[in-house]
C-alpha positions as MATLAB code, in Angstrom:
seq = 'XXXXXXXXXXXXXXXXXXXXXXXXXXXXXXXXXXXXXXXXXXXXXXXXXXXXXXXXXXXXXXXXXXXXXXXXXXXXXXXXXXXXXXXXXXXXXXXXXXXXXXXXXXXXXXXXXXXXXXXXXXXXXXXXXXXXXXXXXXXXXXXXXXXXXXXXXXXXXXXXXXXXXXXXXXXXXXXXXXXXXXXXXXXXXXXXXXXXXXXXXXXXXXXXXXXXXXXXXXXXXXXXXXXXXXXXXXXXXXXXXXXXXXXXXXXXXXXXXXXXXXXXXXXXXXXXXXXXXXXXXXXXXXXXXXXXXXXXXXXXXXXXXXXXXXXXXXXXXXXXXXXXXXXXXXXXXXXXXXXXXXXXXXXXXXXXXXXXXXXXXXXXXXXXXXXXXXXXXXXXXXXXXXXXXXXXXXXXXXXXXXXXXXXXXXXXXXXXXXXXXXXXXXXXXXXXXXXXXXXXXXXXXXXXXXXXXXXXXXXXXXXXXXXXX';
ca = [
       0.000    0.000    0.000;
       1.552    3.391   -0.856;
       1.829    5.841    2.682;
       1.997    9.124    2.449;
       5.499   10.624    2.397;
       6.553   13.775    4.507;
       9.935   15.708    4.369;
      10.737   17.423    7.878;
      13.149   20.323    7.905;
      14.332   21.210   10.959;
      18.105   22.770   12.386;
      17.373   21.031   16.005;
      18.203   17.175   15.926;
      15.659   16.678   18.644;
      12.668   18.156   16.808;
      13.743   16.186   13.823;
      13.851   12.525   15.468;
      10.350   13.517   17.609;
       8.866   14.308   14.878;
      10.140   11.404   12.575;
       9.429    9.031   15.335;
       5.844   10.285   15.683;
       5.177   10.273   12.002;
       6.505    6.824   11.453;
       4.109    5.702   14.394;
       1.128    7.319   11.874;
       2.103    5.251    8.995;
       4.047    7.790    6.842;
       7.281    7.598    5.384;
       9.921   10.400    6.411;
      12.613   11.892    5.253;
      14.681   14.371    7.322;
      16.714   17.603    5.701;
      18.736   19.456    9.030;
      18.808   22.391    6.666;
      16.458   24.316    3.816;
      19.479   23.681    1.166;
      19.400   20.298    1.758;
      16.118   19.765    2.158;
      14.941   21.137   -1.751;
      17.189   18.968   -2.641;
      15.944   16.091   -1.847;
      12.263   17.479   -2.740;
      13.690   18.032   -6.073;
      15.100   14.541   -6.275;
      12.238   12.744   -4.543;
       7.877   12.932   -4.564;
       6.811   14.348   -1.274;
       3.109   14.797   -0.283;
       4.127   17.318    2.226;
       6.561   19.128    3.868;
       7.082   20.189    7.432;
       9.304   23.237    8.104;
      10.933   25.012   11.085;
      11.057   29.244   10.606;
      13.913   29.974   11.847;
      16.816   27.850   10.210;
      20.618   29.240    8.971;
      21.628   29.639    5.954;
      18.187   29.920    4.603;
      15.054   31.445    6.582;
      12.087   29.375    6.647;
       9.721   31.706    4.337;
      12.944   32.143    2.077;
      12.750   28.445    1.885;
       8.832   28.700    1.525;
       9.254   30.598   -1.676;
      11.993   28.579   -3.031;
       9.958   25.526   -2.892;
       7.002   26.797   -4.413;
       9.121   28.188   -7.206;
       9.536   23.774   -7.789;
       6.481   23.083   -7.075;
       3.364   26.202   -6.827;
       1.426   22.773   -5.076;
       3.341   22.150   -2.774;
       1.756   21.306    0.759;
       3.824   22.944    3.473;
       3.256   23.139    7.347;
       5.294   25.747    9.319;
       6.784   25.557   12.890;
       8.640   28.031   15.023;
       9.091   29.016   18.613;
       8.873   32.204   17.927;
       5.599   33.414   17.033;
       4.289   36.282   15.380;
       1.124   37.366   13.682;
       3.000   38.834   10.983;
       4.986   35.736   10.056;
       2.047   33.710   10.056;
       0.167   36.003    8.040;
       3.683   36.288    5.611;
       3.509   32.251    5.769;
       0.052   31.999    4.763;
       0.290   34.363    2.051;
       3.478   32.769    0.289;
       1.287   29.614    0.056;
       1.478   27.313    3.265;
      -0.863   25.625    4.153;
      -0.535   25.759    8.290;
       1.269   27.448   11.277;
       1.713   26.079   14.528;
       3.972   27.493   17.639;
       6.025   25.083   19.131;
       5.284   23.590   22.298;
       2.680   22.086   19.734;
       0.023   19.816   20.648;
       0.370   16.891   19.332;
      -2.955   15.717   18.698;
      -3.635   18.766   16.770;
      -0.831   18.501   14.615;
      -1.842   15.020   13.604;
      -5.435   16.202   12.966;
      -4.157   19.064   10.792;
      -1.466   16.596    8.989;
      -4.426   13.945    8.458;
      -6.673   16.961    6.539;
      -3.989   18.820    4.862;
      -3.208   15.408    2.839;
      -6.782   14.228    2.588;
      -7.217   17.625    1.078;
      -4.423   17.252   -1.499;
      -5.604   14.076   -2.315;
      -9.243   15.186   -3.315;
      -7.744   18.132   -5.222;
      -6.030   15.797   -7.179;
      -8.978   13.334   -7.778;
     -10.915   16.465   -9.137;
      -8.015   17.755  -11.076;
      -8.078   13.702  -12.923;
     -12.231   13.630  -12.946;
     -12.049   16.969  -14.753;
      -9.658   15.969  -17.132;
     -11.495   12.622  -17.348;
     -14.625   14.655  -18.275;
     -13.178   16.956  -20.712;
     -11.543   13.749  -22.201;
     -14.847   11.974  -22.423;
     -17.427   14.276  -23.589;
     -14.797   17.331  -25.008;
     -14.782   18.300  -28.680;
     -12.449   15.290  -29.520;
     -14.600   12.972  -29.296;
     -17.248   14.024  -32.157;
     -15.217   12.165  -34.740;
     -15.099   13.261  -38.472;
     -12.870   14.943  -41.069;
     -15.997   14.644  -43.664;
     -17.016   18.384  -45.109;
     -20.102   18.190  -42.976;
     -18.431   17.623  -39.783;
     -15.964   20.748  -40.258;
     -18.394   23.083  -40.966;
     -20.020   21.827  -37.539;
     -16.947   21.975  -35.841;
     -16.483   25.484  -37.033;
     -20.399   26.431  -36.183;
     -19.809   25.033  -32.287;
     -17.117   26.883  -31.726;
     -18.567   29.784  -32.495;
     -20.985   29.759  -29.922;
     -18.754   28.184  -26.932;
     -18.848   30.607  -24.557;
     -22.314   32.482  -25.035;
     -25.300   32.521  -23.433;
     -27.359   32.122  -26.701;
     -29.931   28.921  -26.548;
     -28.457   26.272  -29.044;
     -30.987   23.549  -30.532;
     -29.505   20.346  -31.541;
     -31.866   18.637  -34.360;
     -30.989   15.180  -35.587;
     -31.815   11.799  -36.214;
     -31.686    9.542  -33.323;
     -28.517    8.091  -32.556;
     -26.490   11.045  -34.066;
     -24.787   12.605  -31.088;
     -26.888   15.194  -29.852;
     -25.951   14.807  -26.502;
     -22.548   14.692  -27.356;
     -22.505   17.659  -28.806;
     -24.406   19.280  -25.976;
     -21.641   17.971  -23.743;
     -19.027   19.301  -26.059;
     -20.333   22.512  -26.290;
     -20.472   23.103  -22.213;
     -17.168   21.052  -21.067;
     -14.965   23.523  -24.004;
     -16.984   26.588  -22.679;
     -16.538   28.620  -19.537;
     -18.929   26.721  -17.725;
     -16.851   23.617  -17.450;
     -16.475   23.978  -13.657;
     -19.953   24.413  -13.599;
     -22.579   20.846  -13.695;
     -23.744   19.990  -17.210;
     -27.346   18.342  -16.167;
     -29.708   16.439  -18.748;
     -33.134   15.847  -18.330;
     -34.889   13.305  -21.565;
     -38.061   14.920  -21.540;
     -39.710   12.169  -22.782;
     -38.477    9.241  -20.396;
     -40.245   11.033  -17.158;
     -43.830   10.129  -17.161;
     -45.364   13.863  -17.587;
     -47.332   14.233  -13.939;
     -44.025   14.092  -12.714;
     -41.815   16.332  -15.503;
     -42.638   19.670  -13.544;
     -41.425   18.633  -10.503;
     -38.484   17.088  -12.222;
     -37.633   19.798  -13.832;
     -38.583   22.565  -11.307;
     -38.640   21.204   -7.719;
     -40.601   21.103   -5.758;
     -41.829   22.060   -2.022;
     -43.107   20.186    0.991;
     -46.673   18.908    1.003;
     -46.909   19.975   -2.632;
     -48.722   16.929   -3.425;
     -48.940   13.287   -1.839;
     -45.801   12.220   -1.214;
     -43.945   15.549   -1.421;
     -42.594   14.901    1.981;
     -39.404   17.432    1.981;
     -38.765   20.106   -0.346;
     -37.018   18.834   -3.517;
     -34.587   21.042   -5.656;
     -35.220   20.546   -9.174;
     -32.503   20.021  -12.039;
     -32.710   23.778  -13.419;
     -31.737   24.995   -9.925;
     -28.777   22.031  -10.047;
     -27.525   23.392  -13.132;
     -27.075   26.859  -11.861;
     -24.045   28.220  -13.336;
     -23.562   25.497  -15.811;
     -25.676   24.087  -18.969;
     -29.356   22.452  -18.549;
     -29.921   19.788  -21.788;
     -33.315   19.174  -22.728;
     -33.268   16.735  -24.753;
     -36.487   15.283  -26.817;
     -37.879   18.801  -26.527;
     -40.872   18.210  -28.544;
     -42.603   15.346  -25.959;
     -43.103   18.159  -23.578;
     -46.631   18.512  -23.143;
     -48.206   21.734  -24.233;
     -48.891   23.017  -20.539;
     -45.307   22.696  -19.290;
     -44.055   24.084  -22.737;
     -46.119   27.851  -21.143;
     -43.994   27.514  -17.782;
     -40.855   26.719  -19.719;
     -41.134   29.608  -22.400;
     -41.577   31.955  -18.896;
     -38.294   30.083  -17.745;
     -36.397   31.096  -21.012;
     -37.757   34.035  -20.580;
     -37.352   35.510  -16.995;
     -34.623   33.390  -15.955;
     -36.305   32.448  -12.941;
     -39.248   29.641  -11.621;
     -41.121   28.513   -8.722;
     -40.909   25.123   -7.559;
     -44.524   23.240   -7.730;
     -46.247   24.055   -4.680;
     -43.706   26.916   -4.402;
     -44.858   31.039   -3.614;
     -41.077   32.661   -4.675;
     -39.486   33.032   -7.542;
     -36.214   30.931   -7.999;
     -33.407   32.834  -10.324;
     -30.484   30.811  -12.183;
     -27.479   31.560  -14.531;
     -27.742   28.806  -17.404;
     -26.849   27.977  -20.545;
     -29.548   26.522  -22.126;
     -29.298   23.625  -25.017;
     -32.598   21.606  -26.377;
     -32.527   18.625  -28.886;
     -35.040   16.635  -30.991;
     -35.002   13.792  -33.533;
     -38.539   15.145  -34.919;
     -38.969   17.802  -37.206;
     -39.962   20.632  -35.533;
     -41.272   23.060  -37.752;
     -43.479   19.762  -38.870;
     -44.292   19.424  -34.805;
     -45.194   23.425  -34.969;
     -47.846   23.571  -38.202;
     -49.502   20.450  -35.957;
     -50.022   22.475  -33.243;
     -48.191   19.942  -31.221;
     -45.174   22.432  -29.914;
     -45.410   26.108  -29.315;
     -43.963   28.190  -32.273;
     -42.935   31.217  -29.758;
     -40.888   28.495  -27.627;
     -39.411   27.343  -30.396;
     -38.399   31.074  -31.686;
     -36.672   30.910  -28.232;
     -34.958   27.766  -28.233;
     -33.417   27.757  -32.000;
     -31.325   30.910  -32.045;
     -28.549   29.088  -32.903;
     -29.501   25.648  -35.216;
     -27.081   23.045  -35.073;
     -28.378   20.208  -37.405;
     -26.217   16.713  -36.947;
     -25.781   14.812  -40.298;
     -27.281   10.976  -40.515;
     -24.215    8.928  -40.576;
     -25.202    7.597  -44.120;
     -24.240   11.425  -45.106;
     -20.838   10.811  -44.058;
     -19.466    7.641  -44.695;
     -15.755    8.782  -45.640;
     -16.330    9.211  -41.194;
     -17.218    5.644  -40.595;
     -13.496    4.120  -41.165;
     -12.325    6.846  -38.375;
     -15.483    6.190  -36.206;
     -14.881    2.479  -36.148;
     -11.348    2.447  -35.047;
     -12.637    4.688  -32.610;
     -14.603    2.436  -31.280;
     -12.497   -0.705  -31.594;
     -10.073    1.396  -29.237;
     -12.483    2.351  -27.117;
     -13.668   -0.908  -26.539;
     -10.386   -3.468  -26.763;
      -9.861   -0.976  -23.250;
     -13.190   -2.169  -21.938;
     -12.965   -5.593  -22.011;
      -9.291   -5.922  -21.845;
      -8.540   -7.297  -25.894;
      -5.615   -5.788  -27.461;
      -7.082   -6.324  -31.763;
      -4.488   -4.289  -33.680;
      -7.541   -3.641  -36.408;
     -10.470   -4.131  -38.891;
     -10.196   -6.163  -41.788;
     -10.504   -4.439  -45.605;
     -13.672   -6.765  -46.189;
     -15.136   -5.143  -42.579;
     -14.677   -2.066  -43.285;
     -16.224   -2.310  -46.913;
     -19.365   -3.449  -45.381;
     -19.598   -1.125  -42.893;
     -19.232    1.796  -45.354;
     -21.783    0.068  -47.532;
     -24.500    0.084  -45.031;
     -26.997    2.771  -43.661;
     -27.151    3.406  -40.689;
     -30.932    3.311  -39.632;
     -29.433    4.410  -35.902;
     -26.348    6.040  -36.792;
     -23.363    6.451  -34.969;
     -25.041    4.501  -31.992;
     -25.765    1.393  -34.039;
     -22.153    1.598  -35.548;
     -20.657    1.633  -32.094;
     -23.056   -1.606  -31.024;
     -21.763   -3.168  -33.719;
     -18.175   -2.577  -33.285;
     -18.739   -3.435  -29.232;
     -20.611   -6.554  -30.265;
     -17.488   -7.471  -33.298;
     -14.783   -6.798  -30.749;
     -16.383   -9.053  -27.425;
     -17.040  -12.289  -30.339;
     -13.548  -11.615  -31.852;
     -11.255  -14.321  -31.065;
      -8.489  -13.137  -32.875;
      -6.364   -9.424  -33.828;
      -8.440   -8.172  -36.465;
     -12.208   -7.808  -36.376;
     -13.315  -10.292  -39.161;
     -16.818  -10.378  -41.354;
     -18.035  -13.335  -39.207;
     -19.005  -11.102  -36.331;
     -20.857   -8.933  -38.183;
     -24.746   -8.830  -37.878;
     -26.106  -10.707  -40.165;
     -28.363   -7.658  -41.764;
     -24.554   -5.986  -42.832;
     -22.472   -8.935  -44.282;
     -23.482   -8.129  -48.209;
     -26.125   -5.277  -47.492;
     -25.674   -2.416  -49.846;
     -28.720   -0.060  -48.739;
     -31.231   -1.170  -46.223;
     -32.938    2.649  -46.966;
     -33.049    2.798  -43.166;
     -35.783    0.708  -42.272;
     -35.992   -1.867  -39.629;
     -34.505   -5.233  -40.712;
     -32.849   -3.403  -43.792;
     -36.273   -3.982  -45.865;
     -39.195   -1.972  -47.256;
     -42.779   -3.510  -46.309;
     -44.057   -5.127  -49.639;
     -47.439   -2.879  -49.734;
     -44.510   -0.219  -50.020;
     -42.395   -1.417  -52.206;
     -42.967    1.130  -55.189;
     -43.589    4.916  -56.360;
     -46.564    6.219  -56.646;
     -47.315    7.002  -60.117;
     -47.753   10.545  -60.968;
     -51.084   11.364  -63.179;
     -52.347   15.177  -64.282;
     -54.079   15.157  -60.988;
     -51.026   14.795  -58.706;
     -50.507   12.489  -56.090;
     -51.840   12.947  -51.956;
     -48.185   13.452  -50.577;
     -49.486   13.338  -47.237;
     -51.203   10.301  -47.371;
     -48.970    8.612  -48.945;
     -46.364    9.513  -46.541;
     -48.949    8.007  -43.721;
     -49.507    4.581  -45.345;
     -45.636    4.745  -45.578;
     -45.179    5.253  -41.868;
     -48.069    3.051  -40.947;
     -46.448    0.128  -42.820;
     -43.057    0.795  -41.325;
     -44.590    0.858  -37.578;
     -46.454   -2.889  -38.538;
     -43.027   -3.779  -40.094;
     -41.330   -3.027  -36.947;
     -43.877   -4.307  -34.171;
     -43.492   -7.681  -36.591;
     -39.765   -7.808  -35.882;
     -40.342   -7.300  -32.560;
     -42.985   -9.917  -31.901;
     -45.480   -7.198  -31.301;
     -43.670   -5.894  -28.123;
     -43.850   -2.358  -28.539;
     -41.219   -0.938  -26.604;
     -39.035   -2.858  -28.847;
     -40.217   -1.639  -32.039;
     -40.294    1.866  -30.845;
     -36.048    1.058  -30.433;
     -35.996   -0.445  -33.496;
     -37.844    2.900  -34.919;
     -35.304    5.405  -33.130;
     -38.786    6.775  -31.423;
     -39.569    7.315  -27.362;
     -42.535    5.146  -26.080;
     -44.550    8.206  -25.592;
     -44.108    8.678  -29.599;
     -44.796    5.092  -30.503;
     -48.282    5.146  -28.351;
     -49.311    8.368  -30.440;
     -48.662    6.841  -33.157;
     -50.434    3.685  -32.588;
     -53.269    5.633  -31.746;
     -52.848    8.329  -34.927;
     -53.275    5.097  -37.426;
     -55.850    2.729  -34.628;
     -52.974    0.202  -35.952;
     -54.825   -2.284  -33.860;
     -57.989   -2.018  -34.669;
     -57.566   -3.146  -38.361;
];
């Protein structure tokens, strides 16, 4: 197990060996210096986790030897002794960076309290130091892969709007990246110290999406038993993601256009207004302006949402990305599970640029998750492929790679033109069967299969009264 290790500098021999004998009896390692000279160094030779330093030394002073070490090392974690106290040396330690001050005679619990926080301080400095890194490394702008035209331009368009305030809406197929993108966009801003907090507005069931998104108070309703804070007050400072925007239901799209708005809410039950600094980023797979002229989604929300428009290309727009994508994902996945494949075979990678992508980049990472855990030896082969890949040219993005036979032609054209809108229906209609078929009629499947949310797939089962034909 690795202990802690502390470097004592000290001119008096007998403060050095009580104070290495005490440590020792704690569990750290120690090193002693009997001067500041000698004592950076060994720091400069050796990885301390702190350093404990008398004042009043030859040669070198104890705040000269202060500044000196934080010249190596601006983090270093120092604790000062002296038998001579003054307010104005503490005060001088303190503001060249240490960390404590104590006046000998010293008590020796204390000390060992103050040793035991100093380093468990340090240590959760550095774990959020690594988590932030982790985070920027995770969901920061290098991970939307793509050198394809359409991806620079959105590269470009993203950074643009970094560090504004300006709404952003995300529109896209399902399985594009939205949420990646959202991510990007607020862990390469100014809010990155800040919490990035999603909310899928169409995975809460909508009696509760209010207080979900709002908070609310005590005795609100039954079982409001304690105030609750709600995720806009969480993300305070940082970026709220909305994402399937358009399964809000019409009442709560009035209280969040006043949100937009004002800046400010009441929690449900709530008599005060509740202000926040956010950064505010919404996202659909639907058509909106389609989800507008229904009457389904407010038009003056949506002014407010789409200031900035940041529309994700289908994958099967931007194949010359899929070779890049796929080694991404081979990486990112011999890590997981511990393979080491060195890469993907020519006859692979033909088939994956030949197919298209009915889910996008999240079906091409499932299958390069599901080729690398069958792969048994250094290159990802054909045979664990899905079978709906291995020869498929164009599935035209339907589920199982087919068209419904009913379907399977164009309309013919006379004088009188051709209902566009119904035919589009039928279209849909057949594709929904299609799918709940390939599901064995469990709907929460087909809706997957379909790229919808279940709240979608019910309205649409009830648009068409599939089951009552």
């Amino acid at each position: 197990m690795n202990k802690d290790r502390i470097l004592i500098v000290d001119y008096e021999k007998d403060m050095r060996d009580f104070l290495e004998i005490m440590l020792r009896k704690e569990g750290y390692e120690v090193v002693c210096a009997s001067s500041a000279m000698a004592a950076l160094k060994y720091y400069c030779e050796n990885n301390f986790n702190l350093v404990i330093t008398d004042i009043r030394m030859p040669e070198m002073q104890g705040l000269e030897f202060l500044k000196a070490l934080k010249a190596i090392d601006q983090d270093a974690l120092v604790i000062m002794i002296t038998a001579y106290a003054s307010v104005d040396t503490a005060i001088e330690a303190m503001k060249n960076g240490a960390y404590d001050y104590f006046t000998k005679p010293f008590k020796v619990d204390e000390i060992k309290l103050n040793i035991k926080k100093a380093l468990r301080l340090r240590r959760l400095e550095k774990e959020n130091i690594l988590l932030k890194k982790d985070l920027k490394t995770k969901y920061g702008f290098g991970n939307l892969i793509g050198a394809s035209p359409k991806m620079t331009g959105l590269y470009g368009l993203i950074m643009s709007v970094l560090n504004t305030r300006t709404n952003v809406f995300i529109s896209g197929e399902s399985g594009t990246g939205k949420e990646l993108v959202a991510r990007a966009i607020h862990f390469e801003s100014d809010r990155k110290e800040k919490p990035f907090v999603a909310i899928n507005c169409g995975a809460i069931p909508e009696n509760l999406l209010e207080s979900e998104l709002f908070g609310h108070v005590k005795g609100a309703f039954t079982g409001a038993v304690a105030n609750r804070e709600g995720l806009a007050e969480q993300a305070d400072g940082g970026t709220l993601f909305l994402d399937e925007i358009t399964e809000l239901p019409l009442q709560l799209q009035v209280k969040l256009l006043r949100f937009i708005q004002e800046r400010n809410f009441r929690m449900v039950g709530g008599t005060s207004d509740i202000s926040v600094d956010i950064r505010l980023i919404a996202a659909s797979n639907r058509n909106v302006e389609n989800e507008v002229r229904a009457g389904r989604f407010r038009e003056d929300l949506f002014y407010r949402l789409n200031v900035i428009r940041i529309s994700l290309p289908p994958l099967r727009e931007r194949k010359e990305d899929i070779p890049a994508l796929s080694r991404h994902f081979m990486e990112k996945y011999c890590n997981n599970l511990g393979k080491n494949l060195i890469g993907i075979s020519e006859q692979v990678l033909k088939f994956l640029v030949d197919y298209d992508y009915p889910g996008n980049v999240r079906e091409l990472e499932n299958i390069i998750e599901r080729a690398v855990t069958l792969e048994t030896s250094n290159t990802i082969t054909s045979e664990n492929l899905p079978e709906s890949i291995r020869g498929v040219k164009s599935s035209r993005g339907l589920p199982g790679g087919s068209i419904p036979e009913e379907l399977d032609f164009l309309p013919e054209v006379h004088m009188d033109g051709v209902d566009l809108e119904k035919k589009i229906e039928e279209f849909e209609k057949a594709i929904i069967k299609d799918a709940l078929k390939k599901s064995g009629g469990v709907k929460k499947k087909a809706a997957e299969l379909l790229g919808l949310s279940f709240r979608s797939m019910r309205y649409k089962l009830s648009k068409y009264d599939i089951f009552e034909d």
